[in-house]
C-alpha positions in Angstrom: -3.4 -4.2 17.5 -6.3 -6.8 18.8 -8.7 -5.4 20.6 -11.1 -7.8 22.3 -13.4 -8.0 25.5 -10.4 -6.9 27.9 -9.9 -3.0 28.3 -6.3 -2.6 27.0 -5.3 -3.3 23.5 -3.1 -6.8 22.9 -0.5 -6.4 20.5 1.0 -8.9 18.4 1.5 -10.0 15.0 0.2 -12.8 12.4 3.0 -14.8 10.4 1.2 -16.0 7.1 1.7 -18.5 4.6 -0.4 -19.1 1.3 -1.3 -21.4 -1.3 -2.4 -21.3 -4.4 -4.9 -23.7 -5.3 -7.6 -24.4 -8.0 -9.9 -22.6 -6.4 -7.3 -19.6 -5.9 -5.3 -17.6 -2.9 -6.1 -19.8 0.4 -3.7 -19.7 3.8 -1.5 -22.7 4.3 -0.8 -21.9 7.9 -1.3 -18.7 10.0 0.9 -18.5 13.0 0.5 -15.5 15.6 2.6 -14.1 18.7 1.7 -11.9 21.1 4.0 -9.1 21.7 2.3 -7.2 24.3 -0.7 -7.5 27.0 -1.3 -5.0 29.7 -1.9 -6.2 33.2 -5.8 -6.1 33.4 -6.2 -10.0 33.6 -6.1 -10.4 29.7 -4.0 -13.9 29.0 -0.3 -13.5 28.4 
């Protein structure tokens, strides 16, 4: 749950993907999607 400067809570979720590199544990690519946004003018 992401709760930012609207009232109601967004929902969604964060697909991630690492790599480990010399300097170790970093994220390759991060990919979110929004599952759920109440109807108080937050973006959809």
């Amino acid at each position: 749950m992401l709760y930012t400067a609207y009232k109601a809570p967004i929902v969604g979720s964060f697909h991630d993907r690492f790599a480990r590199t010399s300097d170790g544990w970093r994220f390759a690519a991060r990919r979110g999607s929004l599952t759920f946004a109440a109807e108080t003018g937050a973006p959809a």
